[in-house]
C-alpha positions as CSV (number, residue, x, y, z in Angstrom):
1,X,129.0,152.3,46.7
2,X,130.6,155.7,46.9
3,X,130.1,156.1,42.9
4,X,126.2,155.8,43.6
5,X,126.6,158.7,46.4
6,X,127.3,160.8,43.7
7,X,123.5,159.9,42.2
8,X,121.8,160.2,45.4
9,X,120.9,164.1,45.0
10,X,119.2,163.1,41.6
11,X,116.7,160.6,43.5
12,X,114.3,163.4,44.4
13,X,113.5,163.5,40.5
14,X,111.5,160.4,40.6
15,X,109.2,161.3,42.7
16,X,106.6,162.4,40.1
17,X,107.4,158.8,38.2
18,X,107.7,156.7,41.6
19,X,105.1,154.0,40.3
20,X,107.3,153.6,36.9
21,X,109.8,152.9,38.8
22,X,108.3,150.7,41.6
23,X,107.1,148.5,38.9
24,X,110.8,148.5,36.9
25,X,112.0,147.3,40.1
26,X,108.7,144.6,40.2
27,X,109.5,143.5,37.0
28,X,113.4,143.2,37.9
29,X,112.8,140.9,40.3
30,X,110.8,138.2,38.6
31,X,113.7,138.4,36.2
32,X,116.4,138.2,38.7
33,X,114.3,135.2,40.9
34,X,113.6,133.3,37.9
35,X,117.3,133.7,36.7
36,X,119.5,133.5,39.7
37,X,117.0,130.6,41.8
38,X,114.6,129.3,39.1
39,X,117.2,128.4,36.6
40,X,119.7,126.3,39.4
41,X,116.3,124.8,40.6
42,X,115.3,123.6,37.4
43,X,118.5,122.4,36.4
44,X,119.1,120.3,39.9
45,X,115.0,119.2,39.3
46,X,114.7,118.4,35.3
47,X,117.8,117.0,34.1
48,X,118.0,114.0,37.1
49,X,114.1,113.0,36.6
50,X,114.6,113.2,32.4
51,X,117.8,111.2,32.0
52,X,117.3,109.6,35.7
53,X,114.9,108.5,37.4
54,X,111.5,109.4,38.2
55,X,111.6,108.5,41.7
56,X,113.9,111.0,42.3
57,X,111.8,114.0,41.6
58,X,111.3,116.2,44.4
59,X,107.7,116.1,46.0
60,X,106.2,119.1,44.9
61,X,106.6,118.2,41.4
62,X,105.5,114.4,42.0
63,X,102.4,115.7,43.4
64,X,101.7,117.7,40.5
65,X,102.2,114.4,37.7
66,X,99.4,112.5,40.2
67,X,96.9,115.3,39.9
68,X,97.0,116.4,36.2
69,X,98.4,112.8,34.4
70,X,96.8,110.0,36.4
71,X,96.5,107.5,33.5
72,X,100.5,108.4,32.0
73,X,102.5,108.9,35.1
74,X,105.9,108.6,33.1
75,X,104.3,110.6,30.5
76,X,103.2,113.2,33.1
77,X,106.8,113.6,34.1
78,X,108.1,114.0,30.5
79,X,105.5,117.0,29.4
80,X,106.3,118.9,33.0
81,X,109.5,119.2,32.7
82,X,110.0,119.9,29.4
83,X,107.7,122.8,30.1
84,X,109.6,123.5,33.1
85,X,112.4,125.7,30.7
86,X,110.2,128.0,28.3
87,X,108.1,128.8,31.9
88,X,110.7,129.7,33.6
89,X,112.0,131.6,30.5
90,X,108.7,133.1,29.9
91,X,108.9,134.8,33.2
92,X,112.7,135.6,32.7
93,X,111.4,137.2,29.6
94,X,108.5,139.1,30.7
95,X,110.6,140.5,33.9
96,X,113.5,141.8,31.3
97,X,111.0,143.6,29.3
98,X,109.2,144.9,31.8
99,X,112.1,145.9,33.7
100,X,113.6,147.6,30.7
101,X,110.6,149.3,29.7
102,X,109.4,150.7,33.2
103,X,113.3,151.5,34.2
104,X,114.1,153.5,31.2
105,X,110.9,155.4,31.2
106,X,112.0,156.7,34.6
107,X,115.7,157.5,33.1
108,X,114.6,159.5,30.4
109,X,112.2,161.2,32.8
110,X,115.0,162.2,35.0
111,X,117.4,163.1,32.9
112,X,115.1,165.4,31.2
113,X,113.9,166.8,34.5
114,X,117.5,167.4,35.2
115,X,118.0,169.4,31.2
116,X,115.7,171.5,32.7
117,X,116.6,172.5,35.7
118,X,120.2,173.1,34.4
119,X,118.4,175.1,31.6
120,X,116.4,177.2,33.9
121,X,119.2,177.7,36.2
122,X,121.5,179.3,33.7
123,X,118.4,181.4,32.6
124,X,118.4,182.7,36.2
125,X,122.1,183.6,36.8
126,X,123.6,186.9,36.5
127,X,125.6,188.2,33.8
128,X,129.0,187.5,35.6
129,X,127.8,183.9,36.0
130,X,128.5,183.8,31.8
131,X,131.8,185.2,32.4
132,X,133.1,182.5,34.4
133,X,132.0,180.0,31.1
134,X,132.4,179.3,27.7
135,X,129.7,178.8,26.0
136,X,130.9,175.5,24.8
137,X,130.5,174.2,28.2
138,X,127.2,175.8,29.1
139,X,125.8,174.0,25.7
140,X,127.7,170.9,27.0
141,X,126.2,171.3,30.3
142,X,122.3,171.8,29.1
143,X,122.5,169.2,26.4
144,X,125.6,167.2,26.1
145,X,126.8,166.5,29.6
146,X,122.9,164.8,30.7
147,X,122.7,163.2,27.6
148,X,125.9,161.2,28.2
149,X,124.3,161.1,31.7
150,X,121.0,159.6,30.6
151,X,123.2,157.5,27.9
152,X,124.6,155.6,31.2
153,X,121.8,155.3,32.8
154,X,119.0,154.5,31.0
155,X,121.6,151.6,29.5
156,X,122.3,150.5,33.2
157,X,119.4,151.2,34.5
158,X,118.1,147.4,33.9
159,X,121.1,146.1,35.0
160,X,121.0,148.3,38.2
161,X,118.1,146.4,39.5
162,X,118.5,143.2,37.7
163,X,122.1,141.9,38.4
164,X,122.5,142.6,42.3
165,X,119.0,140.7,42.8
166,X,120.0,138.0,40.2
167,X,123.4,137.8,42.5
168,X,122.0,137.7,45.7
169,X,119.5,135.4,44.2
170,X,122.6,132.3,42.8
171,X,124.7,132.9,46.0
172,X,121.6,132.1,48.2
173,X,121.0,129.3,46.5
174,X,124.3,128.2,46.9
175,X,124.6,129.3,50.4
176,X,121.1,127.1,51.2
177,X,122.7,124.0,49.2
178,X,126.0,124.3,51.2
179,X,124.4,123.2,53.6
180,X,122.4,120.9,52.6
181,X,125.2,119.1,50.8
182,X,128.1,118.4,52.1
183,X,130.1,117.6,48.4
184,X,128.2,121.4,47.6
185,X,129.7,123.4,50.4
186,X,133.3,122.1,49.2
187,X,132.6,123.3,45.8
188,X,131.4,126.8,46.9
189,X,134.6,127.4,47.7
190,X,135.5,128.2,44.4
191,X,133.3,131.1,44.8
192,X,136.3,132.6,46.7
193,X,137.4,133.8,43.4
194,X,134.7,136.3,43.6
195,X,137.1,138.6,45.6
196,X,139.8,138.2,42.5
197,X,137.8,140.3,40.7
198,X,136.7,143.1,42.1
199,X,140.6,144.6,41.9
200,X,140.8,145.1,38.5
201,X,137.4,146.7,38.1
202,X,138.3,149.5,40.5
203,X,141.6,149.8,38.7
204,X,140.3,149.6,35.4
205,X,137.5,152.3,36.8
206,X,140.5,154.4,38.4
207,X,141.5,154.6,35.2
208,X,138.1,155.2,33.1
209,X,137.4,158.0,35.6
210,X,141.1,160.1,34.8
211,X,140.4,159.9,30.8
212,X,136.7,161.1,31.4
213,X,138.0,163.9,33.0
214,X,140.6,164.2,30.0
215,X,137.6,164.2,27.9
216,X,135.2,166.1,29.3
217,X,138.4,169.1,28.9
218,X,139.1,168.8,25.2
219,X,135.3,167.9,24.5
220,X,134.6,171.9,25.9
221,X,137.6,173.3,24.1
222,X,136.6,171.6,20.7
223,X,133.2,172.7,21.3
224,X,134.1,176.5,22.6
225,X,136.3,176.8,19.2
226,X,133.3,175.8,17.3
227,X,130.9,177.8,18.4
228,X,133.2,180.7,17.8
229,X,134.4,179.5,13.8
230,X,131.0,179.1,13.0
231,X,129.8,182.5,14.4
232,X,132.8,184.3,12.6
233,X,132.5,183.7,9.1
234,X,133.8,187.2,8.0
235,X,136.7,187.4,9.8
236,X,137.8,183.4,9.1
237,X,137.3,184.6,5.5
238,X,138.9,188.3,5.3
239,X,141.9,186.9,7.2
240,X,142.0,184.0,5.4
241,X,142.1,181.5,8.7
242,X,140.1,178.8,7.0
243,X,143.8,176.5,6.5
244,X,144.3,177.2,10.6
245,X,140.7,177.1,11.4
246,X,140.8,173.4,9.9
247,X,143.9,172.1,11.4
248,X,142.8,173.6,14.6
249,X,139.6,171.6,14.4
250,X,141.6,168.2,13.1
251,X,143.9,168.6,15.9
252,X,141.4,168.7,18.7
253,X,139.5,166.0,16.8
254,X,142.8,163.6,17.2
255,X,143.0,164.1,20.6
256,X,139.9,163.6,21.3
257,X,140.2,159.9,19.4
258,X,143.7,159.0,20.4
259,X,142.0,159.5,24.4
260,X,138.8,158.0,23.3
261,X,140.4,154.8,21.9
262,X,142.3,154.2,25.3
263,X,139.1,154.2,27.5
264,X,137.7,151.8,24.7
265,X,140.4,149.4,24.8
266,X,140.5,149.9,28.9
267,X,136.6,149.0,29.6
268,X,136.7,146.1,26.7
269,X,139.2,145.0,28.7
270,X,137.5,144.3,31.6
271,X,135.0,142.0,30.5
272,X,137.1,139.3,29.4
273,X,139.1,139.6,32.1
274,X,136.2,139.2,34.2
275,X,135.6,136.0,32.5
276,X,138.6,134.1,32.5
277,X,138.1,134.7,36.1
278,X,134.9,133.2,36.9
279,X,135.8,130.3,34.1
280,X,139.1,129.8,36.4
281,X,136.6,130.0,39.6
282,X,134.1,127.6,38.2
283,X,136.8,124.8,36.9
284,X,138.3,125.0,40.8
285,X,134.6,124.9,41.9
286,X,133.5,121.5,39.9
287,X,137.1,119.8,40.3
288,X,136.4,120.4,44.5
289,X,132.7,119.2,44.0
290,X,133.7,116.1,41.8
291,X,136.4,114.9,44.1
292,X,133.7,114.8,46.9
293,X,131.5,113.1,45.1
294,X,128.9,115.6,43.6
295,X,125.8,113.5,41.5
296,X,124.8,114.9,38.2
297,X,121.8,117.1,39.4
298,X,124.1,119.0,41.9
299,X,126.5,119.2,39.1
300,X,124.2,120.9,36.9
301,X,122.5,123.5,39.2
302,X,126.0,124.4,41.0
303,X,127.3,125.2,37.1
304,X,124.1,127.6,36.4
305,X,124.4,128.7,39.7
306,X,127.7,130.0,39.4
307,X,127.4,131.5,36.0
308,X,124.4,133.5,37.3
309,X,126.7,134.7,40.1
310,X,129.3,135.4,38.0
311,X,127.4,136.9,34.6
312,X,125.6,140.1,37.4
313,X,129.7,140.5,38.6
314,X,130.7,140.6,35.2
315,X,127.8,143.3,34.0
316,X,128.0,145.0,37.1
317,X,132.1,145.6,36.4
318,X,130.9,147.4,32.9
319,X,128.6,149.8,35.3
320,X,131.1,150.2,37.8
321,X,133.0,151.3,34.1
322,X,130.5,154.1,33.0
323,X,129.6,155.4,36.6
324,X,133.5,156.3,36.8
325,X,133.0,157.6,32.9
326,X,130.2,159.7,33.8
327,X,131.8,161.1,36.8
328,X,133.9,164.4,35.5
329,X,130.3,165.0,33.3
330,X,128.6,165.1,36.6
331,X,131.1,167.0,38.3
332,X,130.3,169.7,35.4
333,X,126.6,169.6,36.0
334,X,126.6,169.8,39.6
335,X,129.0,172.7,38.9
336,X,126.2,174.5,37.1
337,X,123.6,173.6,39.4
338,X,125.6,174.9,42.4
339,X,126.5,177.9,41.5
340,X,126.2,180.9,43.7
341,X,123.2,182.9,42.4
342,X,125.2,186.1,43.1
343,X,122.4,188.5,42.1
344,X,119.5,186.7,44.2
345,X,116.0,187.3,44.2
346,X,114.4,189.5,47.2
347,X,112.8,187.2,50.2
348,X,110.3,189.8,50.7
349,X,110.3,192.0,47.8
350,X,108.4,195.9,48.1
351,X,105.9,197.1,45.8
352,X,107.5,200.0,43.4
353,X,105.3,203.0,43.3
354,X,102.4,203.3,40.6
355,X,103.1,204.5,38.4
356,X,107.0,204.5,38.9
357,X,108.3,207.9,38.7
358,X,112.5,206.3,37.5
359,X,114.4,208.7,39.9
360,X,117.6,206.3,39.7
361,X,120.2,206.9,43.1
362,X,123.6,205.9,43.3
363,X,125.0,205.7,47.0
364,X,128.5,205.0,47.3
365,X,128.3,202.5,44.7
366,X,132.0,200.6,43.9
367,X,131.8,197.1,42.2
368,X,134.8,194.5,41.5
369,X,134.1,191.4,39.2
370,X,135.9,188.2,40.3
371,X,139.0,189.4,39.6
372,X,139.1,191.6,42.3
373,X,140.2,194.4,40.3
374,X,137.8,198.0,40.9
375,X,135.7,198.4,38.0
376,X,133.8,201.6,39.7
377,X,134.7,203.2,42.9
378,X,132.5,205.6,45.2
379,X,130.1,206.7,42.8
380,X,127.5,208.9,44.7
381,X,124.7,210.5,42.1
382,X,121.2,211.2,41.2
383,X,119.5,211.4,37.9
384,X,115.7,213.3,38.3
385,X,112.9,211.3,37.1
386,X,112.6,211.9,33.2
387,X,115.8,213.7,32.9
388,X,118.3,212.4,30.2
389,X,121.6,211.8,31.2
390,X,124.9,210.8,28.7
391,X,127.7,208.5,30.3
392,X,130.9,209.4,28.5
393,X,134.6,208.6,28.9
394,X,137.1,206.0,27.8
395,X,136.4,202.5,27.1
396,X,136.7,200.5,29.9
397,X,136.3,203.7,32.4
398,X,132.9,201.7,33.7
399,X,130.0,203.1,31.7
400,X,128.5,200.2,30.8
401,X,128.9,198.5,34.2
402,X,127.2,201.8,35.8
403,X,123.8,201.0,33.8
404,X,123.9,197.5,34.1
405,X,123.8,197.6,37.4
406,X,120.3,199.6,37.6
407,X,118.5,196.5,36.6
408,X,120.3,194.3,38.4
409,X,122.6,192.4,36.4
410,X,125.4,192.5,38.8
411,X,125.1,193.9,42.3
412,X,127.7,196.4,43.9
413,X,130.4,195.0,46.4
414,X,129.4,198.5,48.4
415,X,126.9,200.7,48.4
416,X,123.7,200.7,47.0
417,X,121.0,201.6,44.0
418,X,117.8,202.8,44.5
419,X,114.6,203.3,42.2
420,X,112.2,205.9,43.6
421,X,114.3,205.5,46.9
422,X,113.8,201.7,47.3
423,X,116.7,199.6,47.3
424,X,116.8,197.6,43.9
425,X,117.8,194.1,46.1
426,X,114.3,194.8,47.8
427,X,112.7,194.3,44.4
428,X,111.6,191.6,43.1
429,X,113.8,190.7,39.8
430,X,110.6,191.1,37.4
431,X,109.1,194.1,38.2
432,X,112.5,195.6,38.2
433,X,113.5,194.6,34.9
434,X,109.5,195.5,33.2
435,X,110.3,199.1,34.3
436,X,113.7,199.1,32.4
437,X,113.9,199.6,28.3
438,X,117.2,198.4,27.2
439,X,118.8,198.5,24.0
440,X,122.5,197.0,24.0
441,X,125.3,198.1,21.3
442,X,124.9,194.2,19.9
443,X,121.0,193.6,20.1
444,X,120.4,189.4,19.7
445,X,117.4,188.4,17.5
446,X,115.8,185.2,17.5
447,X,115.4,182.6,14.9
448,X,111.7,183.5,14.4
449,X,109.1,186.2,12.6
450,X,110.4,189.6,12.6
451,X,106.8,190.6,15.2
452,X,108.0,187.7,17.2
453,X,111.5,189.4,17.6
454,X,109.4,192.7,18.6
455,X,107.1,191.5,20.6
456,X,109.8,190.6,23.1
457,X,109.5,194.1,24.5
458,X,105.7,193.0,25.3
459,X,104.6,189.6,25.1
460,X,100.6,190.7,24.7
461,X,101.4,193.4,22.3
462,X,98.5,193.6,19.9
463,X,99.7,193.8,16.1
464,X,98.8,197.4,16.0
465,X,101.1,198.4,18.9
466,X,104.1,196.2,17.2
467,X,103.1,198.3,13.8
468,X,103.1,201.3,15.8
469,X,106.3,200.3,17.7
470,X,108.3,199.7,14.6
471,X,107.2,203.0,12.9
472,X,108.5,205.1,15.6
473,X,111.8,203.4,15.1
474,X,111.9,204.0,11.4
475,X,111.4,200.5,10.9
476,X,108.4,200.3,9.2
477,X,109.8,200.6,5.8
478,X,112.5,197.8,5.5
479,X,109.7,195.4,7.7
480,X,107.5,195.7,5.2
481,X,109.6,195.3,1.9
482,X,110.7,192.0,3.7
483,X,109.3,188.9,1.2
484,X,106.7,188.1,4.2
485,X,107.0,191.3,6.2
486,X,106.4,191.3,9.8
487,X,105.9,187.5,9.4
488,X,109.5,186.9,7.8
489,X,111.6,184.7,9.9
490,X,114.9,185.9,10.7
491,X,118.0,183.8,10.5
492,X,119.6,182.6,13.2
493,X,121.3,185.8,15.5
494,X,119.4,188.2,12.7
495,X,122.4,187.7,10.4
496,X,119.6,187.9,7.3
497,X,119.5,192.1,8.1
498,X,122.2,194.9,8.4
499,X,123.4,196.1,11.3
500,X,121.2,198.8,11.1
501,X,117.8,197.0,10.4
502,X,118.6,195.1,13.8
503,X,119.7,198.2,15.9
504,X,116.3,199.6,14.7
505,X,113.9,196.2,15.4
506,X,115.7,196.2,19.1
507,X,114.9,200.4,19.4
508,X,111.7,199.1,18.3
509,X,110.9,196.5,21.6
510,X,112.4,199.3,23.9
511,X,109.3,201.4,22.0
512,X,107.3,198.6,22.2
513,X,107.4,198.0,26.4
514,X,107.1,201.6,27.4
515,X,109.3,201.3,30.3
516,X,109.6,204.2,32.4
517,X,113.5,204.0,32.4
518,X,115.5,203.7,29.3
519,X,118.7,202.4,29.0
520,X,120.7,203.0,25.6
521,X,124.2,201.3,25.3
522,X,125.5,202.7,21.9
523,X,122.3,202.3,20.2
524,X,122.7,204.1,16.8
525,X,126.3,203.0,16.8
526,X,125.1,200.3,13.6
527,X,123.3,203.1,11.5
528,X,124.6,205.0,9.1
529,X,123.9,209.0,8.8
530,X,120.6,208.7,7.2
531,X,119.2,206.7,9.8
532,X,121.1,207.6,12.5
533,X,119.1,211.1,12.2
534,X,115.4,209.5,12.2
535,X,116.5,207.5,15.2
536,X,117.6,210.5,16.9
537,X,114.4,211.7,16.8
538,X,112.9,208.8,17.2
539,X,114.9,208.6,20.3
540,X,114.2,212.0,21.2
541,X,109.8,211.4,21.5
542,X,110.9,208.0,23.1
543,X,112.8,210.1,25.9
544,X,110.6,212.4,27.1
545,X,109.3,212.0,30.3
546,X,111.3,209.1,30.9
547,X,114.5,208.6,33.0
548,X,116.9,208.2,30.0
549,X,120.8,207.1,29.8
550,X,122.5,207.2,27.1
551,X,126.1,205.6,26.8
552,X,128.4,207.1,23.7
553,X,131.1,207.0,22.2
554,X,130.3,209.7,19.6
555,X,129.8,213.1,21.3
556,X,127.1,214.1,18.7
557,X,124.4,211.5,19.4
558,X,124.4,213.3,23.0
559,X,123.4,216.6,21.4
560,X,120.1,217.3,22.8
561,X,121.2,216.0,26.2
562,X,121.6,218.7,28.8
563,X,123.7,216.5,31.3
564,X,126.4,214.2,30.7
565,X,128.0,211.8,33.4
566,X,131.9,211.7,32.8
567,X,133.7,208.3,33.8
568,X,137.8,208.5,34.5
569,X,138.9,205.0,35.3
570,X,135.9,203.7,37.3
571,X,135.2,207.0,39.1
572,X,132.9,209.9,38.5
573,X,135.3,212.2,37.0
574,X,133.0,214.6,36.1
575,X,129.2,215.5,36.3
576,X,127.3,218.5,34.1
577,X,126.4,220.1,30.7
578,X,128.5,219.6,28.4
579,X,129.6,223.8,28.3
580,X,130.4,223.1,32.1
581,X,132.6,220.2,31.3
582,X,134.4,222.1,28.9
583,X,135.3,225.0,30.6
584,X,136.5,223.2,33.9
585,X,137.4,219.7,33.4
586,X,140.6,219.0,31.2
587,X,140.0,215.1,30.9
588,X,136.6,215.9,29.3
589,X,138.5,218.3,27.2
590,X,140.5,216.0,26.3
591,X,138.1,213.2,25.5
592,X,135.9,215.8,23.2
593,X,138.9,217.0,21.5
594,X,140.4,213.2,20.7
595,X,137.4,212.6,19.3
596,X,137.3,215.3,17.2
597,X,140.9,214.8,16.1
598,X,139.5,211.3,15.1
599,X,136.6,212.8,13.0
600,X,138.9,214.9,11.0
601,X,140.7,212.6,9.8
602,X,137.7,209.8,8.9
């Protein structure tokens, strides 16, 4: 019972499929009637009045030879019964399809209901969310993890319903005939063996349950190291890891088999066990009812009776099985589903002003990631609405943090960030993030047409603003000498262009949605000095009038910026033009002249 708890939360998902599922369970119990009652009936009924005689027949089916054969009364009795078996198999057949048909409709429903909602969860979390996972086990836990899920399920499913009703339906036949029959009830107690069973099936489960979890580990590992090979063709190649790479990938393979093949032999196990069993249970059973004096009929319907007892006990072992299989996959999913949405989404969220202004405040702003350790500390400044603002320093001094907190991909620990003086937590996530342009160091493009990839900055961008949008990026040119242009589809992750051409597409959404604010995280850092000048410029009309910051490493792309933002190990070590730096803050001395130092040399 306690391994269907764990399913319980998952029952709100048939709600929009509840008459599916009410006629599965329809259908599941003319199966499990005409299979656990019918089939005992008909063999205590048939066999007797075939091979025995007539007279013995029960009322019911004497009645029935008087009304339809009146002129061939032996012949009557003959035709009926033989008919008796394909009816009753007829409806055993038509309750297993439609059992199986109804039921796995509704699995595939749920589990796909369920792919969603794990889907659109990980689309809402924040970025530190991703930190805490691999994104092995995110992949596993979108489409691997309810797959295996829905694999169990939708192969149980008919069972599920079938074999407890098909059980219930045998042992209340046998309970009603105990006592009815005196030789019967002395033969039902080889049903005792029941009990017998039931230990190795939760130790056999104990068991499944442990190597699932085994599984579920390597299964994320092998799919983590994957992921990563196959997105690092260069380096596998120029470091020539292709020998380790493979015997990496062998090795995890073998593990994952060696563990695989003990769960195999461990569930195959249980079904002959099972059997031998309920064979040892049923030969106690007819020795008991034999000795007392059983007839033939009672014979025959105790024997189907307990092999439709014991077959459900027997299936319903195998489920006990994959439930305890599925369990550390469920665990993962339930994982994702409950995680803390740490960044979450306003209750009542304000109205920003029209048309927003982008005065960005920081008050008293620290931030720690999970690890406890202070990633920015007090950070207490203002940047003027359309002013244009470089964040400087050392890697890791917290630049990056600092403007990824404006649109709310993490929220501080203290303090907190305004737009046009409202608190960014009292907006709602989208109309933050449409007032925010942001191009990252590592822009992602998607496997589709080059306008497709722009038109992510605007989803109802007409093809003239896209056109316009990649001119003013100085993308125009390469677009267009693409073999279908602005209708080329790019490879997967854009690996089909240079580093440049996709710095210059993702420049070319920021263009594209006209956001007020602009965030650039090393955006020309891909370009070399040809293009790195027409960006600048580019980047120079895209600026004005908008709230602009700019993180670099290179001190030159922050030339025509009149304030810089200096970071020092998560505080503001520094704030001003870049003349004021110089002549009264050493560490910024310091930085510029490295840098320099660094240039000399290249």
């Amino acid at each position: 019972m306690n391994n269907f708890k764990k399913f319980l939360p998952y029952y709100r998902y048939l709600k929009p499929v509840w008459w599916q599922f009410a006629l599965g369970v329809l259908f599941g119990i003319m199966f499990s009637v005409s299979s656990g009652l019918g089939l005992p009936v008909m063999a205590e009924t048939v066999f007797p009045v075939l091979f025995g005689d007539p007279d013995a027949a029960p009322a019911w089916l004497k009645a029935l030879v008087e009304t339809w054969f009146v002129d061939d009364i032996q012949g009557g009795f003959l035709i009926l019964c033989c008919l008796f078996l394909p009816f009753m198999m007829l409806l055993r057949a038509a309750g297993a399809v439609g059992n199986g048909y109804f039921i796995t409709y509704t699995g595939i429903h749920v589990v796909h209901a369920i792919q969603k909602d794990v889907f659109k969860k990980v689309q809402s979390m924040p970025l530190a969310f991703f930190q805490n996972y691999k994104t092995g086990e995110l992949i596993a836990g979108i489409m691997g993890y309810p797959t295996q899920i829905q694999q169990v399920i939708v192969g149980n499913s008919n069972d599920l319903v079938k074999q407890p009703l098909t059980l219930l339906s045998a042992v209340g036949f046998l309970v009603y005939k105990s006592f009815t029959s005196e030789s019967f009830f002395t033969a039902v107690i080889g049903v005792l063996s029941i009990p017998l069973i039931v230990f190795p099936i939760r130790q056999i489960g104990r068991y499944l349950a442990k190597r699932s979890k085994q599984l579920v580990t390597m299964g994320e590992a092998l799919s983590s190291s994957t992921i990563e090979s196959v997105q690092s063709p260069v380096e596998i190649r120029a470091y020539n890891l292709e020998t380790r790479e493979n015997e990496r990938f062998g090795g995890q393979l073998n593990k994952i088999f060696r563990i695989t093949m003990k769960s195999v032999r461990s569930s195959l196990i249980m079904s002959p066990l099972i059997e031998v069993v309920a064979a040892t249970g049923l030969g106690f059973a007819l020795f008991l009812g034999v000795r007392s004096g059983m007839g033939q009929g009672e014979f025959l319907a105790l024997a189907v009776a307990l092999y439709m007892a014991y077959t459900p006990i027997k299936k319903l072992g195998k489920i006990h099985g994959s439930l305890k299989a599925v369990e550390a996959p469920l665990k993962r999913l339930e994982d994702i589903l409950q995680a803390e949405e740490t960044v979450p989404e306003a209750e009542n969220p304000r109205a920003l002003n029209n048309p927003v202004r982008g005065v960005v405040t920081f008050e008293d702003v620290h931030f720690s990631y999970a690890t406890g350790k202070p990633v920015l500390t007090a950070i207490n400044v203002q940047i003027a609405a359309g002013e244009s603002v470089g964040l400087v320093g050392k890697s890791g001094a917290g630049k990056s943090t600092f403007v990824n907190l404006i649109p709310r991909f993490f929220d501080p620990t203290q303090g907190r960030i305004l737009i046009d003086g409202i608190d960014t937590r009292e907006i709602s996530l989208k109309d933050l993030r449409s007032q925010i342009g942001y191009v990252p160091q590592m822009p992602m493009l998607f496997n589709a047409s080059v306008i497709d990839n722009i038109r992510v900055g605007k989803e109802d961008a007409s093809a003239a603003e896209i056109v316009e949008a990649a001119k003013l990026a100085n993308a125009l040119e390469f677009i267009e000498s693409l073999p279908d242009g602005f209708s080329t589809v790019l490879s997967e992750r854009g690996n089909s262009l240079s580093g440049g051409q996709r710095q210059r597409i993702a420049i070319a959404r920021a263009f594209l949605k006209d956001a007020p604010i602009l965030i650039l995280d090393e955006a020309t850092s891909a370009l070399d000095n040809t293009s790195d000048q027409l960006i600048q410029e580019a980047l120079r009309r895209l600026s004005a009038n908008r709230t602009t910051l700019i993180i670099a490493h290179r001190m030159g792309t922050l030339k025509d910026v009149s304030r810089r933002l200096f970071f020092k190990q998560g505080a503001l070590g520094g704030d001003g033009s870049h003349e004021a730096l110089m002549g009264s803050n050493p560490d910024y001395v310091a930085l510029v002249n490295a840098e320099a130092a660094v240039g000399a040399t290249d």
